[in-house]
NUKOL-632248 format. One line per field, with one value per residue (C-alpha): residue number from 1; residue in three letters; x, y, z. Coordinates in Angstrom, 3 decimals. Layout:
# NUKOL-632248
num c(NUM/...)
residuo c(Ala/...)
east c(X/...)
north c(Y/...)
up c(Z/...)
This chain:
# NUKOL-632248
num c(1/2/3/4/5/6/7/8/9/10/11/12/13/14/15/16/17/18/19/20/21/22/23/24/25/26/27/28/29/30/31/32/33/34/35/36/37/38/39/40/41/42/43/44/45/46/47/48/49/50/51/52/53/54/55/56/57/58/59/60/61/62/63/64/65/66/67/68/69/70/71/72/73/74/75/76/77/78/79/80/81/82/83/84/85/86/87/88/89/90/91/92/93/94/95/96/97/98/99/100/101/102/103/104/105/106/107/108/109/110/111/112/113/114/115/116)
residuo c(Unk/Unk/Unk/Unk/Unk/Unk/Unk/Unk/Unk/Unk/Unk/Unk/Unk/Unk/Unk/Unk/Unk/Unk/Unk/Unk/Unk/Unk/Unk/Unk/Unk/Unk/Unk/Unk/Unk/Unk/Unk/Unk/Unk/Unk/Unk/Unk/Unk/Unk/Unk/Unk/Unk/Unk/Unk/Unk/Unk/Unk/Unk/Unk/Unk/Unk/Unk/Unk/Unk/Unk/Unk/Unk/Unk/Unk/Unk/Unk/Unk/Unk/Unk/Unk/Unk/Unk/Unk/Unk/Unk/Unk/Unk/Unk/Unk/Unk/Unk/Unk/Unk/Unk/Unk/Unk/Unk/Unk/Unk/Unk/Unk/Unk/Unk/Unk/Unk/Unk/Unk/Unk/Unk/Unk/Unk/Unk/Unk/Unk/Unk/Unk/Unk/Unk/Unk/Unk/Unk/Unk/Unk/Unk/Unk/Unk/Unk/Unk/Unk/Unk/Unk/Unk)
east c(0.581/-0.523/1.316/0.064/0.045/0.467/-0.430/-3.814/-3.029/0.811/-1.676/-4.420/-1.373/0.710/-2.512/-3.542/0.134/-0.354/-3.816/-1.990/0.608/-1.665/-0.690/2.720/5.401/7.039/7.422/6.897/3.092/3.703/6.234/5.874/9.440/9.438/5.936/6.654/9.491/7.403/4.401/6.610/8.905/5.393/3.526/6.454/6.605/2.715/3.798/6.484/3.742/1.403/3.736/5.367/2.143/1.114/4.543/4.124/0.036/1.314/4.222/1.737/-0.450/2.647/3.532/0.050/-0.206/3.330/1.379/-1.541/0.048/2.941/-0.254/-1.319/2.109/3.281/5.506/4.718/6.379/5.265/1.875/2.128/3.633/0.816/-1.884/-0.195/-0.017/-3.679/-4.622/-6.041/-6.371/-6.904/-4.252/-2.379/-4.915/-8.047/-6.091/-4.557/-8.303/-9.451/-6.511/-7.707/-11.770/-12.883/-10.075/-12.292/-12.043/-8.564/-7.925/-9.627/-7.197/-4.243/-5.343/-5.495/-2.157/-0.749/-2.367/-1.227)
north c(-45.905/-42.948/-40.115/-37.355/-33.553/-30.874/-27.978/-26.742/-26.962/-25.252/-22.701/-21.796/-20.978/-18.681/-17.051/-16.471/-15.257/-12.666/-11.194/-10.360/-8.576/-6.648/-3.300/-3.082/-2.072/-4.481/-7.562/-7.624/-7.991/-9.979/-12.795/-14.880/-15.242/-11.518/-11.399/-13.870/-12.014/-8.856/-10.702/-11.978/-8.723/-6.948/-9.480/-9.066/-5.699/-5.527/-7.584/-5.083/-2.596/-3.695/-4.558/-0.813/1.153/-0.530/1.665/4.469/4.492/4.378/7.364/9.455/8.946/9.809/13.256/14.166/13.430/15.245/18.418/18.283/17.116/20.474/22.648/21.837/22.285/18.754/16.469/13.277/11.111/12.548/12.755/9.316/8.117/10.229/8.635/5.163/6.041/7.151/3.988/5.449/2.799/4.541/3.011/5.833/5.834/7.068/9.301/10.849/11.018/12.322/15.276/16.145/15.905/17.086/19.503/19.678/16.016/16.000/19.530/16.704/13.689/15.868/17.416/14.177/12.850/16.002/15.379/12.015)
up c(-25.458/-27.782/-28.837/-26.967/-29.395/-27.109/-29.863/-28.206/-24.892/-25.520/-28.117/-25.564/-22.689/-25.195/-26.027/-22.423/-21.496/-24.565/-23.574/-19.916/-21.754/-23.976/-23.762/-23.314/-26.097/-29.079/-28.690/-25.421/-26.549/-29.599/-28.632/-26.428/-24.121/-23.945/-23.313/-20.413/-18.801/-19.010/-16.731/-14.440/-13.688/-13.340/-11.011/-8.894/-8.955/-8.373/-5.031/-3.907/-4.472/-2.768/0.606/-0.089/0.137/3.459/3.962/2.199/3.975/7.453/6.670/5.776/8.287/10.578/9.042/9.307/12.944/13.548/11.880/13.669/16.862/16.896/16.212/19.484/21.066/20.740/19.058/17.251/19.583/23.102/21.335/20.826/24.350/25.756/24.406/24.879/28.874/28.731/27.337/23.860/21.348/18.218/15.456/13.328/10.467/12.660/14.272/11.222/9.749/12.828/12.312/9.149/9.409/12.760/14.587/17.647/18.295/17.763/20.256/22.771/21.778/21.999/25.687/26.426/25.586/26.996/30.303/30.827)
């Protein structure tokens, strides 16, 4: 069987790993085992991210319903009991947009939750 030389393929994967960690500092972007850990501690923090600011979305969204919710004499949680007994089904995030673009249409919403 022939020898197999693994230079270009083990060349063109080192380069590859180096052009994804252009940009950050030392030899982190110059050698490559540094270079590697760097990638792989920021892919996984890029995952974290990404699951935290499905979090960090939906918190907001919360405090800015609590505001707009006590302006019209209720709190976030009998707000949101209300409209769950009055069978709205408008998630957190169109509510919370609704709060901050179009305070008629929210007056309405909260009436609503406070009548039921």
């Amino acid at each position: 069987m022939a020898r197999v030389k693994r230079g270009v393929t083990a060349h063109r994967r080192h380069k590859r790993l180096l052009q994804d960690a252009e940009g950050r500092r030392g030899t982190r972007s110059k050698l490559i085992k540094p270079a590697r850990e760097a990638l792989l501690h920021a892919l996984a923090y890029a995952f974290a991210g990404r699951r935290q600011r499905k979090r960090q979305l939906r918190a907001l969204w919360i405090v800015r319903l609590n505001a707009a919710a006590r302006q019209h004499g209720l709190t976030y949680g009998r707000f949101v009991s209300g409209l769950k007994r009055a069978n709205v089904a408008l998630d957190r995030k169109v509510l919370a947009d609704i709060a901050v673009r179009d305070a008629a249409t929210f007056a309405r919403i909260a009436e609503i939750a406070k009548s039921a």
